[in-house]
N, C-alpha and C positions, 0 to 999 in steps of 0.2 A: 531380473528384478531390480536392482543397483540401476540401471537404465532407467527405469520408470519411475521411480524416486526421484530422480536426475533431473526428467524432463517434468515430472510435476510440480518439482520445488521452483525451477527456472519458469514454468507457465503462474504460478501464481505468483513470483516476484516480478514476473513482465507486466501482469496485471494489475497488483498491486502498485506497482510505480505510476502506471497512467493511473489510475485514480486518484493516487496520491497527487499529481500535478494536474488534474480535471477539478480536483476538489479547491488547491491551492488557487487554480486562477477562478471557478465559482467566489470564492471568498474575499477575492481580492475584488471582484467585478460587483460582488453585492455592497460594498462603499460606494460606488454609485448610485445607486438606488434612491430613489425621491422619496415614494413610499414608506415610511417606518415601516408599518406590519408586513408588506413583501420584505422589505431588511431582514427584518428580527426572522422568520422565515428562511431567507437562504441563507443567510449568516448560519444558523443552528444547524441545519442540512450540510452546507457543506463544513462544519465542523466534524460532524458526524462520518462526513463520506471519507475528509483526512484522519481521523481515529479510527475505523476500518482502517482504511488502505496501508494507514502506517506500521498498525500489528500484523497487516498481513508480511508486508516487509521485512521487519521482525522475523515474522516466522521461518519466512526463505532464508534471511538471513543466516541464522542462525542450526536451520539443516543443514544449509551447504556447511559451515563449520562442520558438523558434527560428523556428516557425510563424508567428509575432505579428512578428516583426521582418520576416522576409519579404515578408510579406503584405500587413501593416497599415503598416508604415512602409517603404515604399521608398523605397531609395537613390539 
């Protein structure tokens, strides 16, 4: 069970991280943009996508803590 905890904390913080840097270069690549309202558009999108991606980060992050102390260092 500790195994599969393991593997789904490190599968959502794999995934997490690529959208986290999908969403970062979305954001960077809508300053480009001619268009105002496709701007204003993926500008908000991909704010969105990195406020996901980032709490999901977060949240691996902070299992493996809690997983690693558990685990790896007992009390």
């Amino acid at each position: 069970m500790i195994l599969f905890q393991w593997l789904r904390d490190i599968l959502i913080g794999v995934l997490s991280a690529f959208f986290l840097v999908w969403g970062i270069s979305l954001l960077i690549s809508a300053y480009g943009m001619n268009n105002p309202v496709e701007f204003i558009m993926v500008f908000f999108a991909s704010n969105f996508i990195v406020l996901i991606s980032a709490t999901g980060v977060l949240y691996a992050a902070f299992r493996f803590w809690r997983l690693w102390k558990e685990t790896l260092r007992p009390s």
